[in-house]
N, C-alpha and C positions, 0 to 999 in steps of 0.2 A: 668584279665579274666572277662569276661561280663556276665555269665552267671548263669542260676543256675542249679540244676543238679540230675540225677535220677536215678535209679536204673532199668530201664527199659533193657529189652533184647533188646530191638530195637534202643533206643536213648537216651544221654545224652547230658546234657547243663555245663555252670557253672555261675558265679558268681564274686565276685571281695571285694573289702578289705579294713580298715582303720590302724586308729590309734591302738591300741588294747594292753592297760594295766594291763588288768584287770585280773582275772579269768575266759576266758570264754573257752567254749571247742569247738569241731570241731565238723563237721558233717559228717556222712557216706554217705548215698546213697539219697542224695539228690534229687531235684527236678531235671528233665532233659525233655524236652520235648519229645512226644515219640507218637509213635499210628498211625494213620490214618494223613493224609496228610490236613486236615484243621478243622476247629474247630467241638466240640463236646459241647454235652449237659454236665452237671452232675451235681450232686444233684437236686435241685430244679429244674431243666429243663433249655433253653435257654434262650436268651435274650442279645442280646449285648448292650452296651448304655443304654438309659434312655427310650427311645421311648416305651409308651404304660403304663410305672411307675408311671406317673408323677402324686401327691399328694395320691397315695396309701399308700406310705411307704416302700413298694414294691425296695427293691437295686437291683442293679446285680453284678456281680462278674466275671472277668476274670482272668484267671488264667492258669500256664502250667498243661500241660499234663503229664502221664508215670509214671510209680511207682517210689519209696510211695509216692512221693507226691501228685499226684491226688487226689487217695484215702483217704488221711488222710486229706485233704481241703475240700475234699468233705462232710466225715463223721462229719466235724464241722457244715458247712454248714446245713446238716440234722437235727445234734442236735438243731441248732439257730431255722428253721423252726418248728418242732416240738414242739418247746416250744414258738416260738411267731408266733401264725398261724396268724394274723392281721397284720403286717411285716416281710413279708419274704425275704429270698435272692434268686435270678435265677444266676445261674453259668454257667459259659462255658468256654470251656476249650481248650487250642492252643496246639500244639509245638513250642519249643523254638524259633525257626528262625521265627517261621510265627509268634505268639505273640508280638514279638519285631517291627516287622512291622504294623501290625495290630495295635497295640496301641497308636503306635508314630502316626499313619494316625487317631485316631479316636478322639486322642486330640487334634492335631493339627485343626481339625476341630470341636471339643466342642462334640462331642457326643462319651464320653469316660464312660465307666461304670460309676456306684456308686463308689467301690473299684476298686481301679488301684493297679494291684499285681506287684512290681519291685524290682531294686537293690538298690535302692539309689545312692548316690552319683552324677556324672555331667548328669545323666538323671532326675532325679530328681528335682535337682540346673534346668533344660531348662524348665521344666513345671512350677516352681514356678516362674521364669520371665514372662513366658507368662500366668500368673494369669489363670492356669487352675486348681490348687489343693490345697486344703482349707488348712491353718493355724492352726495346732493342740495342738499349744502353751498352749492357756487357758486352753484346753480339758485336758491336762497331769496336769495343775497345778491343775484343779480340781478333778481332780481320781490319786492322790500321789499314790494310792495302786495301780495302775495297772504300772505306773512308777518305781516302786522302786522295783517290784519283777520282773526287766527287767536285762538284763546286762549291765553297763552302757556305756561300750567303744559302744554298739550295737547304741547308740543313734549320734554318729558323723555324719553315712553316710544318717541320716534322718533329719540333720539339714542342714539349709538355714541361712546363716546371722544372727544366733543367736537363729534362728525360727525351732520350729519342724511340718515338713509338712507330714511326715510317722508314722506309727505304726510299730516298729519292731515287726517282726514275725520268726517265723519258730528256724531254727537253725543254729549253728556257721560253717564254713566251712574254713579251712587253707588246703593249697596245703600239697601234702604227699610223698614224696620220695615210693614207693611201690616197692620189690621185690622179687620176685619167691624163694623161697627158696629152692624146689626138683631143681631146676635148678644150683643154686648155687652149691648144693652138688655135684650135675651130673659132675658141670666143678670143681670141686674141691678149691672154693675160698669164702673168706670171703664179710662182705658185709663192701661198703665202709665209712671210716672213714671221711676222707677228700675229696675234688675235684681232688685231685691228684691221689687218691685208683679211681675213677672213671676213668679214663684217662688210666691209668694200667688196668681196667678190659675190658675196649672195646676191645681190643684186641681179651683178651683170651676167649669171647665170640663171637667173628665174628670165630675166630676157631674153634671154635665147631659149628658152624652152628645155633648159636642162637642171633637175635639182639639184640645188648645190649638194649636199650632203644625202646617202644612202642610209637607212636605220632598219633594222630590223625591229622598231619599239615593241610586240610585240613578246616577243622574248625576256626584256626589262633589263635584265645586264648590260644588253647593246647601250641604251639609255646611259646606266650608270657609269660607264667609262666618261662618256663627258662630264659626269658631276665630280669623277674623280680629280680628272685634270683641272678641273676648273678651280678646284680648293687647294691641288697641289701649285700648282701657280701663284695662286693668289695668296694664300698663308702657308706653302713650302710643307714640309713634312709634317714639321708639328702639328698643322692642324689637320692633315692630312690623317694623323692618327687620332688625332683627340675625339674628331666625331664618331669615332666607332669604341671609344672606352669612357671616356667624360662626358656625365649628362649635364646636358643644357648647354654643351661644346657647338649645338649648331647655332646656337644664337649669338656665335659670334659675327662681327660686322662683317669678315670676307666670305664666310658662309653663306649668311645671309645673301651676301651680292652675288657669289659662285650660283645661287638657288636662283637669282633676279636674272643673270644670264643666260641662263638654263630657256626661261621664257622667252624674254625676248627672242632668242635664234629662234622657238619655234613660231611665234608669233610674226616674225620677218620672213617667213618661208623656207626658212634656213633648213627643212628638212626634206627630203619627198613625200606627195601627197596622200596620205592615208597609210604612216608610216610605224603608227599604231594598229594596225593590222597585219603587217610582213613581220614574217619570223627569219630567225637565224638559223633555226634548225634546217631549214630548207634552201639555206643560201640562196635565197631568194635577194637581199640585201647587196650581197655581191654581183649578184648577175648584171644589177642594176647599173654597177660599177662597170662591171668590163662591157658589158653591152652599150655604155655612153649614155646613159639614159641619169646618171649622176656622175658628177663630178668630183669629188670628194668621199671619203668613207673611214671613221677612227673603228678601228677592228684588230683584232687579236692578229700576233705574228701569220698565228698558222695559217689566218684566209690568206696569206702568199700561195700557200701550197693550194687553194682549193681553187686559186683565181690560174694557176698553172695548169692543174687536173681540167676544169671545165671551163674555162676564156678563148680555149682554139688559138690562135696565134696572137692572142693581145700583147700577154707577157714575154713572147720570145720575140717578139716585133717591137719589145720596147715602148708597150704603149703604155706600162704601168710606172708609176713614180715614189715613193713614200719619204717619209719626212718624221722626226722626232713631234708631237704638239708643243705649239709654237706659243712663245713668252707671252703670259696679259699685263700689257702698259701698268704699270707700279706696282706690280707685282710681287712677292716677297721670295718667292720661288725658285729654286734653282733651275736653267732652261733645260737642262740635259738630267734631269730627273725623270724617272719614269714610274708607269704603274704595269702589273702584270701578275704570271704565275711565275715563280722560281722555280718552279719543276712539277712532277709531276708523284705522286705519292704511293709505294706499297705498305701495308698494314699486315698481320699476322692475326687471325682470328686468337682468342685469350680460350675459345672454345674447342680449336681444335687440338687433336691429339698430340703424344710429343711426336710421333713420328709422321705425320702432316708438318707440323711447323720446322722439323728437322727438312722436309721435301722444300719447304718456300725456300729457307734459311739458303740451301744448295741453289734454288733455282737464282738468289737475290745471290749470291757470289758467281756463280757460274756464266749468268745468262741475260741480269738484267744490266742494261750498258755493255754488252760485250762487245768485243771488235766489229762482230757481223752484224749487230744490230746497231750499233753506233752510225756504220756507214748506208745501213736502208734509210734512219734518220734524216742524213745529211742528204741522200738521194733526193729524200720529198720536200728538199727545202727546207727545214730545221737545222734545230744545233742542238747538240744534245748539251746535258748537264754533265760535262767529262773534260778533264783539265787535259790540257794538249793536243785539241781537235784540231789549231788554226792550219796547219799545214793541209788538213784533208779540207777543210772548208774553201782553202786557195783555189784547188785542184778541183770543184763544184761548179757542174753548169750553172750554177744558181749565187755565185763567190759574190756577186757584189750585194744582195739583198743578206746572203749571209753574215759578210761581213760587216754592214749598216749593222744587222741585229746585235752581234756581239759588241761591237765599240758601243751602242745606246747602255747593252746589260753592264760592260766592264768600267765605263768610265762614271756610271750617275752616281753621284751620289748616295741616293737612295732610291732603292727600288719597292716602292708598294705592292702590298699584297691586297688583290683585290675584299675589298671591302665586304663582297657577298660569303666568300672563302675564309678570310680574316674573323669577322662577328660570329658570336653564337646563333645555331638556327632558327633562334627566335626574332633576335635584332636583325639578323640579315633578310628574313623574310618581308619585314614590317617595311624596312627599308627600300626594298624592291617594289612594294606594294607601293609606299607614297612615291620613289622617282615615278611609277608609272601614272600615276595620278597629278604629278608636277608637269611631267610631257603632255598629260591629255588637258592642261590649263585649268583643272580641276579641285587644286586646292594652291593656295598663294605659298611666299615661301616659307612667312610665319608661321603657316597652318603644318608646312613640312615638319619646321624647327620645333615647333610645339610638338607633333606627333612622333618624333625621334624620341626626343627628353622621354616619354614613357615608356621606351623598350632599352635605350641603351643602358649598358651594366647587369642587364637583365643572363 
């Protein structure tokens, strides 16, 4: 999943995943982009690129839109300026889908902010070939303290060949099994143990007139979190990675069946009706959830935070449930594996000035992860990426969802980096393109397996 994700009544994004051994925790209601339909001013005012900066000191910052995370980027932002009024930061602010486009056009042609706010991973890996984002190597081995009270799995999807080219930020995000719990009672059923207790309950929720499962399909990431799980289960890690670096890796047998599952659930109704047309950016998906109108929903940490922002009393009235995705019968899988974003990514334009990238440098010691922003974090239902949070997270109206997220992030095994985030933008696009084509029963799984083999390695 590509994206990151928000709490916003209008729209969400998400994010994507690595390795993940460590202790780290999830995140609720994430960054999603969200608002008006192109970019915005905040904090500091606008400014896109460098034009107008150059030898003031003066960064700029882009970044998504829609609660909390606006607000709480922004509130840093504020802090950094008010304390160094001689460098400051100008911010501005996308939706998700336009951000992603807007950034990849702005580098690709060298007039790309100060800080570049991303996922890491194979987006990442394309900037640092094309020598557009500074080298952060030295910088971490000279500030050990701002390194060491990071989470350490958080640092994979910001290295390059050995090299660290990002500033983890923000917070940990692993996908969530979520389910209505006044619903469940209503139809009289437990919530499911295994893939199989899934299977059995679609049923006796198309009976009752409630979809089992909410999808935003139109989006296509929503989609691809079940393809993930389904191959982490099935063939555990290693295949987990192999289809996104070895060709011809989808043609393997649990692939193949992970792709055969995929159909079947939507061909058993296993989805809501017309679920290739609801987007994610409009947390339309989620509504669906707290309003009762689905039962089930696999969705990024952060919709906790968005299903608190706009559910009205569902989630304080304990109508909401979640659960790690649940073991498939012979499966090779570890069960408390999971897939997500490790964090959240700051970059250094390779274009801007030294004293622009001297202004981030200060802001990424100063202000990103700082005490006051660690705890806005925890506020909206997150965990940030910061060794030592558990005592604040205890003390969270929100401690037990907090704490689910972190035991999922600290104890799996392995934590996947989403696949869309993870591949280069070539392989991840194509990829997105055939899941959404696999949900619309529109090509078989072969026709997937086959059409992957021509992009991966690419």
């Amino acid at each position: 999943m590509t994206t990151e994700m928000s709490v916003d009544p209008t729209t969400t994004s998400r994010r994507t995943f690595l390795k993940f051994a460590v202790g780290v925790p999830l995140t609720g209601a994430a960054l999603a982009a969200c608002g008006s339909s192109g970019p915005s001013q905040a904090g500091a005012g606008g400014g896109g690129g460098n034009a107008g900066s150059a030898g003031t000191g003066t960064a700029t910052y882009w970044f998504l839109s829609g609660p909390p995370g606006q607000a709480i980027r922004t509130a840093s932002v504020n802090r950094f300026n008010q304390a160094n009024p001689n460098s400051k930061i100008k911010a501005t602010t996308f939706q998700n889908d336009a951000y992603k486009t807007k950034i990849k056009t702005a580098i690709g042609a060298g007039q790309a902010p100060t800080i570049i706010w991303g996922w890491g991973g194979g987006g990442l890996k394309s900037y640092v070939q094309a020598n557009q984002v500074e080298d952060l190597t030295s910088w971490f081995a000279q500030n050990p303290d701002v390194k060491n009270r990071l989470f350490p799995a958080s640092f994979g999807a910001a290295t390059v060949d050995g090299k660290i080219y990002a500033m983890p930020a923000e917070t940990v995000q692993p996908i969530v099994l979520y389910y209505n719990k006044k619903v469940f009672d209503k139809v009289g059923v437990q919530p499911p143990q295994t893939y199989s207790d899934i299977l059995d309950l679609v049923p006796k929720f198309n009976a009752a007139k409630i979809a089992p499962f909410s999808l935003g399909g139109q989006s296509r990431w929503t989609n691809m979190m079940w393809l993930e799980f389904y191959l982490m289960r099935l063939g555990g890690s290693d295949l987990f990675n192999r289809v996104m670096t070895e060709k011809g890796a989808w043609a393997d047998p649990n692939a193949i069946k992970g792709l055969q599952m995929t159909q079947d659930l939507v061909k058993a109704n296993g989805f809501v009706k017309g679920f290739s047309s609801i987007t994610a950016d409009s947390n339309a998906d989620q509504a669906l959830l707290y309003t009762g109108k689905a039962a089930m929903m696999l969705h990024g940490s952060w919709s906790y935070g968005i299903q608190v922002a706009n559910g009205g009393s569902f989630v304080p009235s304990g109508g909401l449930g979640w659960m790690n995705f649940p073991p498939i019968d012979g499966g090779k899988g570890e069960p408390g594996d999971t897939v997500g974003n490790p964090g959240q990514y700051l970059s250094i334009s390779a274009k801007a000035t030294d004293g622009e990238k001297e202004t981030a440098k200060k802001f990424f010691k100063t202000q990103v992860l700082s005490d006051a922003e660690n705890k806005q974090w925890i506020d909206t239902g997150q965990v940030p990426i910061v060794v030592g949070t558990e005592s604040q997270l205890a003390a969270s109206k929100d401690k037990d969802f907090l704490e689910f997220v972190y035991g999922i992030a600290s104890k799996a095994k392995f934590f996947g980096q989403s696949w869309d985030q993870a591949a280069s933008p070539t392989a991840a696009e194509s990829l997105l393109d055939n899941i959404a084509k696999l949900f619309q029963l529109s090509i078989s799984p072969q026709q997937f397996a086959d059409n992957m083999s021509k992009v991966i390695g690419q």
